[in-house]
C-alpha positions in Angstrom: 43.7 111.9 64.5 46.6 113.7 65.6 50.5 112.8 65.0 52.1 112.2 68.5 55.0 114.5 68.8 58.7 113.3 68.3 60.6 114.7 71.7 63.8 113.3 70.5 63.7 115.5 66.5 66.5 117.5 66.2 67.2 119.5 62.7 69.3 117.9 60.1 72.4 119.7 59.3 75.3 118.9 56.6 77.8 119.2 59.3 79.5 116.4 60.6 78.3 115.8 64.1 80.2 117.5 67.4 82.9 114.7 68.4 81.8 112.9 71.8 83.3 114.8 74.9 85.6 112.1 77.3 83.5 111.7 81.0 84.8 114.8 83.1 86.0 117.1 80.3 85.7 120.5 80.9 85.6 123.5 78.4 88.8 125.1 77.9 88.1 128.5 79.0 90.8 131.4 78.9 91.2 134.1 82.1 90.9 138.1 80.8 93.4 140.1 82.3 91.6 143.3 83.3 88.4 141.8 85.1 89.5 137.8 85.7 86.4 136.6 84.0 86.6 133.7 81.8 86.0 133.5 78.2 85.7 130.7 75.3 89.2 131.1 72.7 86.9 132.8 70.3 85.2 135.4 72.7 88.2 136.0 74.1 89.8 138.5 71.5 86.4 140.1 71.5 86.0 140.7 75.1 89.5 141.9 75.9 88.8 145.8 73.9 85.4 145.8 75.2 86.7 145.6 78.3 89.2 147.7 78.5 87.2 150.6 76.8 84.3 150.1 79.4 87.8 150.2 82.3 89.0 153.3 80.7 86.1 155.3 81.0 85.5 153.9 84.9 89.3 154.9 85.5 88.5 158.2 84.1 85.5 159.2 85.9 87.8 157.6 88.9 89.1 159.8 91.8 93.0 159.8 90.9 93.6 159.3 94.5 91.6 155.9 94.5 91.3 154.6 90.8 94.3 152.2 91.0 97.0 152.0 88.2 95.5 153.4 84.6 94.3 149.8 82.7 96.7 147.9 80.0 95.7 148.5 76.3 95.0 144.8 74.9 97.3 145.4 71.9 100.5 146.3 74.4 100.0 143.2 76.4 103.1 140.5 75.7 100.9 137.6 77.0 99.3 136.3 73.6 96.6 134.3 73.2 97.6 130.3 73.3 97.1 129.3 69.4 97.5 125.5 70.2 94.4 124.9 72.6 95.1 121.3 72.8 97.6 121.6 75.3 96.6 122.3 78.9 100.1 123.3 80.0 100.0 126.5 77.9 96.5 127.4 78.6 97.4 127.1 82.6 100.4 129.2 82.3 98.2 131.9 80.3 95.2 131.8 82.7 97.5 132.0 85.2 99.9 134.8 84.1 96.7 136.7 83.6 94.9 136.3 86.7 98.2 137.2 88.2 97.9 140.7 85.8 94.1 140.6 87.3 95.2 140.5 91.1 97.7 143.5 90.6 94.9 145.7 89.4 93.0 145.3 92.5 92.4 148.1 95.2 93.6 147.4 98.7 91.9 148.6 101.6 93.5 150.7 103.9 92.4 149.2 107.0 92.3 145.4 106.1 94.4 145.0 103.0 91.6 143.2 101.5 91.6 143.9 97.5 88.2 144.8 95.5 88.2 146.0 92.1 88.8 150.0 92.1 
């Protein structure tokens, strides 16, 4: 005969195990600057020069007439990454301050006003 098949076997590891999460927690997930996406405190520092290298070359191909303002360098920006991600006030502040950064990158239409990226 055949064993019957243990749904519930998950790999031992010599970690300890993840601590529980409270009912209603949500990942704490940081805003990037130049395209308002949001990204884990470890992906974050990764993303930021991808992005802006993958901007640079889009505002370079760009029409100067309709590119928007040339993209920040990550390494020039004075809003640093929050090192204490326990507290929510300093995470909000920095998610904020960036989308802010975000929003003034944004083309307007000449008609409308309405902004899309450039």
């Amino acid at each position: 005969g055949s064993k019957p098949v243990d749904k519930d076997f998950s790999p031992k590891s010599d970690s300890s195990p993840t601590p529980a999460r409270e009912k209603g927690f949500k990942p704490q997930m940081l805003v990037c600057y130049l395209c308002g996406q949001q990204f884990g405190s470890a992906s974050l520092p990764i993303h930021q020069p991808q992005c802006y290298k993958k901007l640079m070359i889009q505002w370079k191909k760009g029409d100067p007439a309709t590119r928007g303002p040339k993209p920040r360098d990550p390494a020039t920006v004075e809003n640093a990454i929050p090192t204490s991600l326990g507290n929510g006030a300093d995470i909000e502040a920095f998610n904020q301050q960036n989308f802010e950064n975000y929003n003034t990158n944004l083309a307007a239409c000449a008609n409308c006003g309405r902004t899309f990226n450039p």
